[in-house]
C-alpha positions as CSV (number, residue, x, y, z in Angstrom):
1,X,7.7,-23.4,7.1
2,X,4.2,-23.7,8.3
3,X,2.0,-20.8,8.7
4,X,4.0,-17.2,8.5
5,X,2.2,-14.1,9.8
6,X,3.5,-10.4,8.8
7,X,2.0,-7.0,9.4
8,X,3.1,-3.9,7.8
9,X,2.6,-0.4,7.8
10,X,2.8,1.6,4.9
11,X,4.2,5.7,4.3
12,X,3.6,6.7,0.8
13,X,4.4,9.8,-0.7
14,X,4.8,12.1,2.0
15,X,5.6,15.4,-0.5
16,X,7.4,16.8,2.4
17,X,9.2,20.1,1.7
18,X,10.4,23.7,3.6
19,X,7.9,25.9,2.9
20,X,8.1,29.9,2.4
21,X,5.8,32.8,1.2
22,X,6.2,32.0,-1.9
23,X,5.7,28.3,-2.2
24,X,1.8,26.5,-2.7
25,X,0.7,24.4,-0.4
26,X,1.8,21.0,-2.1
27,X,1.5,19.2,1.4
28,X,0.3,18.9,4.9
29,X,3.5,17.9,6.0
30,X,6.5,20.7,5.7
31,X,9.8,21.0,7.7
32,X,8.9,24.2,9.4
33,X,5.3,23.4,10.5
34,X,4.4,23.4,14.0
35,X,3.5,19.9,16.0
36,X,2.1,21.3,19.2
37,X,-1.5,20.2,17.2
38,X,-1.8,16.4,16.9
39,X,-4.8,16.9,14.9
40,X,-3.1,19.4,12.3
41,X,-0.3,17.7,11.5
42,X,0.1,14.2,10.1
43,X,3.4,12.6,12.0
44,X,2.4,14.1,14.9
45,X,-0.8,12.8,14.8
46,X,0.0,9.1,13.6
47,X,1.9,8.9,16.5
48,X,-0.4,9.9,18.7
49,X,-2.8,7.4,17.1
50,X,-0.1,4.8,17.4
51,X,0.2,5.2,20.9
52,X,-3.7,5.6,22.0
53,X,-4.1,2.1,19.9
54,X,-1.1,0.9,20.8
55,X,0.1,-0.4,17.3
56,X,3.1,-2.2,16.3
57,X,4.4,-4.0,12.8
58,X,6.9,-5.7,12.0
59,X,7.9,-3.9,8.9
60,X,7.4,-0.4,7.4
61,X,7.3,0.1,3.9
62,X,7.9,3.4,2.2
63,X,6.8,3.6,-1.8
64,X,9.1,6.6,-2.7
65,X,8.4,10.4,-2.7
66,X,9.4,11.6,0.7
67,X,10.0,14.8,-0.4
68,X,8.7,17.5,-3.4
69,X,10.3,18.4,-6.4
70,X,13.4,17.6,-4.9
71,X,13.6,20.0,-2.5
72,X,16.6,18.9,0.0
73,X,15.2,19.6,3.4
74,X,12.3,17.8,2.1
75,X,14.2,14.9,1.9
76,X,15.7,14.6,4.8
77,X,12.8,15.6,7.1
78,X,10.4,12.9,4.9
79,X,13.3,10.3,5.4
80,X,13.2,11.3,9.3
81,X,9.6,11.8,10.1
82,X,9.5,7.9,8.4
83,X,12.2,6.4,10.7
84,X,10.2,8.6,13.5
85,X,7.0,6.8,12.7
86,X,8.4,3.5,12.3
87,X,10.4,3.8,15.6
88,X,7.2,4.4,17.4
89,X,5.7,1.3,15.4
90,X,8.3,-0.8,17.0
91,X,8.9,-2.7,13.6
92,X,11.8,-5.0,13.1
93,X,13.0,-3.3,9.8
94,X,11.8,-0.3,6.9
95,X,12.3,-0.8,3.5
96,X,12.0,2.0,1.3
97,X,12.0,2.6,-2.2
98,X,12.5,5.9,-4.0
99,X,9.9,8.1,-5.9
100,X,10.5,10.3,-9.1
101,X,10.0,13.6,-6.7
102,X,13.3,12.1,-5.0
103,X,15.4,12.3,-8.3
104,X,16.4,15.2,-9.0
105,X,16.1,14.8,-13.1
106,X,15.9,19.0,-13.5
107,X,19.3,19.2,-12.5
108,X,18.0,22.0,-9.7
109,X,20.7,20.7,-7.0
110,X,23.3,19.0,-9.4
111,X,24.3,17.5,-12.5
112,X,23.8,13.6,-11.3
113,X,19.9,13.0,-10.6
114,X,20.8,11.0,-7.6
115,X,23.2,12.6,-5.6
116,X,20.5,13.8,-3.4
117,X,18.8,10.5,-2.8
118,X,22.4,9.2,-2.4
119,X,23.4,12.0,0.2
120,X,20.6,11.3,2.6
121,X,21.9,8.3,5.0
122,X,20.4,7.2,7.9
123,X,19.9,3.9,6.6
124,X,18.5,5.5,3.1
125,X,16.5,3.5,1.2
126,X,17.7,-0.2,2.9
127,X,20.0,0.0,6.0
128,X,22.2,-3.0,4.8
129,X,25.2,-1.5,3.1
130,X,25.4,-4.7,0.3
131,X,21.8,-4.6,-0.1
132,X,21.8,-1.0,-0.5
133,X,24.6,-0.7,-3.0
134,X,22.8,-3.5,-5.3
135,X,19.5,-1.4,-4.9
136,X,21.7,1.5,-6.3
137,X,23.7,-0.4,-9.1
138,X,21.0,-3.2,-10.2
139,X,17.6,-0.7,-10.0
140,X,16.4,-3.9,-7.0
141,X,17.3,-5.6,-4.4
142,X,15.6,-8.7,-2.5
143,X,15.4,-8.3,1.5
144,X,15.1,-11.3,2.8
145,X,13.6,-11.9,6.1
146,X,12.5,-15.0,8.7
147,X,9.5,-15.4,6.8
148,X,8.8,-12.8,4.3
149,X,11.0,-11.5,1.2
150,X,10.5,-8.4,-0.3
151,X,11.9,-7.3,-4.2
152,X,12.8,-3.8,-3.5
153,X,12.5,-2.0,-7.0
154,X,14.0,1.5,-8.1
155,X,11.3,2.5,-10.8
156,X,13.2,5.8,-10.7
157,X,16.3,4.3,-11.9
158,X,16.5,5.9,-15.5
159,X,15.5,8.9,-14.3
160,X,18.4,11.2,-15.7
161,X,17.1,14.3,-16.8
162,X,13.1,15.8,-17.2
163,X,12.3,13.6,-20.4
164,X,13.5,10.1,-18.9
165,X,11.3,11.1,-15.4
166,X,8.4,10.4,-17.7
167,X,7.3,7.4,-16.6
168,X,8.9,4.5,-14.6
169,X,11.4,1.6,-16.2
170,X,12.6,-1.7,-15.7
171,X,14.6,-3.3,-18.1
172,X,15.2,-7.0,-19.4
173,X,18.1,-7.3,-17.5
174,X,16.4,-6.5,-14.4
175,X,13.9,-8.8,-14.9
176,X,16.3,-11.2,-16.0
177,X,18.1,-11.1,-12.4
178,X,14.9,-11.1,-10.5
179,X,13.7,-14.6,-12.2
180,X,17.5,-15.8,-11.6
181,X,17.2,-15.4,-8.4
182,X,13.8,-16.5,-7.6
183,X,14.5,-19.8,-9.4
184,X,16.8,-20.3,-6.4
185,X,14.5,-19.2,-3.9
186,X,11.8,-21.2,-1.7
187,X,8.3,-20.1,-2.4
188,X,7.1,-20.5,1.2
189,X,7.6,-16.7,2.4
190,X,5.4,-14.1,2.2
191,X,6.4,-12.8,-1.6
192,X,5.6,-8.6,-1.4
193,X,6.9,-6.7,-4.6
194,X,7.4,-2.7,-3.5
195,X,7.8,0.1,-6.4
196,X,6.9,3.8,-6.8
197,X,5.4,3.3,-9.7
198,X,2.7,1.5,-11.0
199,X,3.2,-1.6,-12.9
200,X,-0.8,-1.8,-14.4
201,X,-2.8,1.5,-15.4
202,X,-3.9,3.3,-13.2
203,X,-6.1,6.0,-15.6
204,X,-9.2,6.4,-13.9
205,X,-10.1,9.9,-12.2
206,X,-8.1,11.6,-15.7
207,X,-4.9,10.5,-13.8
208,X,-3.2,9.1,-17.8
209,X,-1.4,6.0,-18.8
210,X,2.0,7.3,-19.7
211,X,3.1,7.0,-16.5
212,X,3.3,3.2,-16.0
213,X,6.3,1.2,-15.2
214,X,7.8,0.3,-19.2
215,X,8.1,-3.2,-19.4
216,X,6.3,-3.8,-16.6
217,X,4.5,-6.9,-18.4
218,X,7.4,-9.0,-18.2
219,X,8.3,-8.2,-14.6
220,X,4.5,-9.3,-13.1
221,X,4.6,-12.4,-15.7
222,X,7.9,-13.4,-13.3
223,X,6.3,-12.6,-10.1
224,X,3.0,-14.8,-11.1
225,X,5.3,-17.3,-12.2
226,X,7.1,-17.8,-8.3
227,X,3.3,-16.6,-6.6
228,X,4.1,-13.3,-5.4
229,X,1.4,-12.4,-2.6
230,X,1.5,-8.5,-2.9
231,X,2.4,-5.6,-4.9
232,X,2.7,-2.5,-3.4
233,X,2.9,0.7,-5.2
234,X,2.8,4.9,-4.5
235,X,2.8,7.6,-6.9
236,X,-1.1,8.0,-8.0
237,X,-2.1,9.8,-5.2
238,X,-5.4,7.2,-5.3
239,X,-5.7,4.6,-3.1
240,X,-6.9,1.5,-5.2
241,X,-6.8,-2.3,-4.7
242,X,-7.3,-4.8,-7.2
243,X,-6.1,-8.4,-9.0
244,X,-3.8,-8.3,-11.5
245,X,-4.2,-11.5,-14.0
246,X,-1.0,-12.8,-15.1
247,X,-1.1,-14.5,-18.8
248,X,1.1,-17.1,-18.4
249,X,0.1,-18.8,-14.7
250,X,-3.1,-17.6,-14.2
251,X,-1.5,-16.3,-11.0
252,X,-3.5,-13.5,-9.5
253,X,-1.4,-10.6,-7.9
254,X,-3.5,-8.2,-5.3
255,X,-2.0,-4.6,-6.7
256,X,-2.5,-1.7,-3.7
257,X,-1.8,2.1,-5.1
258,X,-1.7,3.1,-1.4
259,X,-2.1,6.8,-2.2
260,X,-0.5,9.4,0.0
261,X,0.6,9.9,3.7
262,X,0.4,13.8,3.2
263,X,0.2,15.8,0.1
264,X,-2.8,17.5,-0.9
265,X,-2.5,17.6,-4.2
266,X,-4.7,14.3,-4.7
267,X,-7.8,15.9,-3.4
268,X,-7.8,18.3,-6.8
269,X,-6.6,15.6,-8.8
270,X,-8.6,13.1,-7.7
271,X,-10.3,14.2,-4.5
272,X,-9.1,11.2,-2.4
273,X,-8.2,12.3,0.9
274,X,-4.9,11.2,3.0
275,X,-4.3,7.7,3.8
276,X,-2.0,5.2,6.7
277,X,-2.6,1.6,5.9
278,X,-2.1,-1.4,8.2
279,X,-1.8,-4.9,6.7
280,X,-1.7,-7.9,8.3
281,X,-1.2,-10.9,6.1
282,X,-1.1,-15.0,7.2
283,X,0.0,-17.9,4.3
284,X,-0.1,-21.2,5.0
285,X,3.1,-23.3,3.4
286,X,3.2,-22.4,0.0
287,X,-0.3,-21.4,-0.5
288,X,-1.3,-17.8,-1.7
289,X,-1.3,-15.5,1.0
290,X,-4.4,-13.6,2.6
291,X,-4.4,-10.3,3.7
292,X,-6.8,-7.7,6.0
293,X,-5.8,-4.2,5.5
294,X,-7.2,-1.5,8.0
295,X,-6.5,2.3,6.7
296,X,-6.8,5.5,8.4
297,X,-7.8,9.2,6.9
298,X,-6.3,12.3,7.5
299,X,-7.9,15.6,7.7
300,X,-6.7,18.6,8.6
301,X,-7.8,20.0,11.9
302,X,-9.3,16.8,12.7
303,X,-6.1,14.3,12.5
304,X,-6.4,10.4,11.9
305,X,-9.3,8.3,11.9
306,X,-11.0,5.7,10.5
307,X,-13.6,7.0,8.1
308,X,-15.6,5.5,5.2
309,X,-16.7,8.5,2.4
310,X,-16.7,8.5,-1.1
311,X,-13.6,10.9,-0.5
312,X,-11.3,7.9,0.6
313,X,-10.4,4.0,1.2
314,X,-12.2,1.4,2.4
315,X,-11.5,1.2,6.0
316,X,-11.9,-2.8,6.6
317,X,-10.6,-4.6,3.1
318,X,-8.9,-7.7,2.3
319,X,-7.5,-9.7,-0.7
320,X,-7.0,-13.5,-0.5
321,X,-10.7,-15.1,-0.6
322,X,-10.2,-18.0,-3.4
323,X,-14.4,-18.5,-3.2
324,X,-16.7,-17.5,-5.7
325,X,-19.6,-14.8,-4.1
326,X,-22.2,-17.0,-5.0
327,X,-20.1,-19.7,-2.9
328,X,-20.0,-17.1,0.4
329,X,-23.4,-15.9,-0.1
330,X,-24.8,-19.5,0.3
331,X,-22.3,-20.2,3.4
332,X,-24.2,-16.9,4.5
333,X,-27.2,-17.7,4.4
334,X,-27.0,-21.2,5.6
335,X,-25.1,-19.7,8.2
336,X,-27.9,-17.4,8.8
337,X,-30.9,-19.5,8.7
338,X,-34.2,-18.1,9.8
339,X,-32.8,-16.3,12.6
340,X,-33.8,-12.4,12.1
341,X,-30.5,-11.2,13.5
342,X,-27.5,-13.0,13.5
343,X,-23.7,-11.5,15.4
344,X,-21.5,-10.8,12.3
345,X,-18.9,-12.2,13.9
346,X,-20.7,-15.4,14.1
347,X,-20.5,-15.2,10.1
348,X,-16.8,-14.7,10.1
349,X,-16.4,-17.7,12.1
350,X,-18.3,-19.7,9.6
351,X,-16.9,-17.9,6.8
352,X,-13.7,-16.9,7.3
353,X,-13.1,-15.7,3.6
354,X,-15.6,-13.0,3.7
355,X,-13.2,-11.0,5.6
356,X,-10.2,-11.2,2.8
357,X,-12.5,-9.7,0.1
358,X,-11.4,-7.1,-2.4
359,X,-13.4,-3.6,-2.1
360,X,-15.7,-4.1,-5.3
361,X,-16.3,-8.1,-4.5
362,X,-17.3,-6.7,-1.0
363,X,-19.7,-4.2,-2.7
364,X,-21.1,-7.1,-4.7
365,X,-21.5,-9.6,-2.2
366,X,-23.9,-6.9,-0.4
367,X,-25.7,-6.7,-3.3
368,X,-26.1,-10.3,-3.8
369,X,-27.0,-10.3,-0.3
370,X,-29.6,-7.9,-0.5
371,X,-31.3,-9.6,-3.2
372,X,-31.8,-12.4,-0.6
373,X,-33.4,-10.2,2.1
374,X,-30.3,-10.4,3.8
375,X,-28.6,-6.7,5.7
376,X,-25.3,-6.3,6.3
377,X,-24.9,-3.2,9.1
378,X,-22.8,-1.4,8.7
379,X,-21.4,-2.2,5.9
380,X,-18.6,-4.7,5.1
381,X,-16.1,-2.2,5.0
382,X,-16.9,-0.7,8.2
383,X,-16.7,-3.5,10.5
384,X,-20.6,-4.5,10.8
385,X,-21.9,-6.0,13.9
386,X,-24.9,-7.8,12.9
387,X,-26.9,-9.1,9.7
388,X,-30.5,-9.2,9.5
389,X,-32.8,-11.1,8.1
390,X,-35.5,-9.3,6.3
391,X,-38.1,-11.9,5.8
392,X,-37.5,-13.2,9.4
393,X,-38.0,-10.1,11.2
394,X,-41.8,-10.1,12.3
395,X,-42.8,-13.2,11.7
């Protein structure tokens, strides 16, 4: 196939619900707040930054929880303010999965956990009506496009009642039909797996393990057997990004929690702030794909921007680079030479992998930069314009 190029936008866990005097405020995002402030309210304000940058996609993926606690106009406002954002995108096709806040396992609405989820239409979770019904009846469903495929899966599926919501599930005979049908597939797409839950811990910040996809194990060892390029996951609240190592193939999966679109719960769980990710990924045949994600954080009163804190996400961050750091930091500093200040973009040119690197190896490789006299500014993460040579400088 050549090279393939995707981007995608990504709308997690929106928390969306109707609220009254006598709710909390579980999110930024409810079905009777006002839009007339861009900066106060998250849809309105993505699209408003959608427009002033003049962003497209060609897919948006949604990671489940569109609504809280199941509350019905929840639901079909957070299905509707998605399909409102991805319209204004201008993507070819959104993909959703659903979240456990979308199942209504306390039986508050009904005595079958998904009649809600069911009831919403519109094109809810997949617009294809045969895709959709295998989504429903198999807990996945592959969507196959010109030059991507994405496994769809319903971590939710088992969730029948308050004890099964637990945690997330797959079973063997999911995972059985996902490597039957990948053993037919070509391996030269863009391979993106999209859950609510998590399929690897995710305890830090006190958030607990019993949470985690069950039997997850056996699901990624099939993904790193066909190469899968990206896993995509919601339900945290912390946006994290990070290589799995599969057992069998040595096959490294990038795995991005992408946090939430919304709720404000996650700032006194974890104190991560609201985040809108943008990812633009490239593969070349059947090698592993790269990726360059650019994020946005939302704060209340002062809308969408790109920030770096300790309170959120990277805003520049990649995964993909297949050098070592030592490697890059010698390509760096050859690049570099004795020239005191040298255009960052001159270093990307040189070495293109530095821009496809993982939050902590772009932490290191500043470190190992430092030691060499060598200042990144700003940062990686924040789009630096030049890199100066210490020792050079003066003399």
């Amino acid at each position: 196939m050549g090279i393939s190029k995707l981007s995608i936008a990504i709308i997690s866990d929106l928390h969306c619900y109707h609220i009254s005097s006598s709710n909390t405020l579980d999110s930024y995002l409810t079905t009777n707040k006002s839009r007339s402030n861009p900066k106060d309210h998250p849809v309105e304000g993505i699209i408003d930054l959608i427009k002033k940058e003049n962003l497209s996609v060609d897919l948006t993926l949604c990671p489940g929880d569109f609504t809280n606690k199941s509350d019905q106009q929840g639901f079909i406002s957070g299905w509707d303010f998605s399909l409102e954002i991805h319209g204004h995108l201008k993507g070819n096709q959104i993909i959703a999965t659903i979240g456990n806040h979308d199942v209504d396992s306390y039986g508050t609405h009904s005595d079958y956990s998904l009649e809600l989820a069911k009831g919403i239409r519109k094109g809810f979770p997949i617009d294809d009506e045969v895709s959709r019904d295998t989504f429903w009846s198999k807990g996945c469903v592959f969507i196959e496009g010109r030059s991507y495929r994405v496994l769809v899966i319903n971590s939710s599926h088992f969730h029948y009642n308050k004890d099964s919501a637990a945690s997330g599930r797959v079973d063997d005979s999911l995972v059985d039909y996902v490597e039957k049908y990948l053993d037919k597939a070509s391996n030269d797409k863009i391979n993106i797996a999209l859950s609510h839950h998590h399929p690897i811990d995710h305890s830090r910040l006190s958030l607990g393990e019993e949470d985690k996809i069950v039997n997850a194990d056996a699901l990624l060892e099939v993904l790193g057997k066909f190469k899968f390029d990206l896993f995509i996951h919601g339900h945290k609240h912390d946006p994290l990004l990070r290589y799995h190592n599969c057992s069998q193939t040595n096959h490294k999966i990038p795995i991005l929690s992408s946090g939430s679109f919304s709720a404000t719960t996650n700032l006194s769980w974890t104190s991560k702030r609201n985040t809108f990710h943008k990812i633009d990924l490239v593969k070349d045949g059947s090698l592993k794909a790269k990726g360059k994600i650019k994020s946005w954080t939302f704060l209340p009163r002062n809308g969408w921007s790109v920030i770096s804190d300790d309170g959120g996400f990277h805003p520049y961050t990649g995964f993909g680079n297949t050098d070592s750091l030592e490697q890059i930091t010698r390509q760096i500093i050859g690049t570099v030479g004795s020239n005191p200040i040298t255009k960052w973009s001159d270093v990307v040119t040189a070495v293109p992998n530095v821009e496809f690197l993982m939050p902590n190896e772009a932490e290191d490789l500043m470190k190992l930069l430092k030691a060499e006299s060598l200042i990144i500014s700003p940062k990686i993460w924040e789009m630096p314009e030049y890199i100066s040579n210490v020792k050079s400088i003066g003399t």
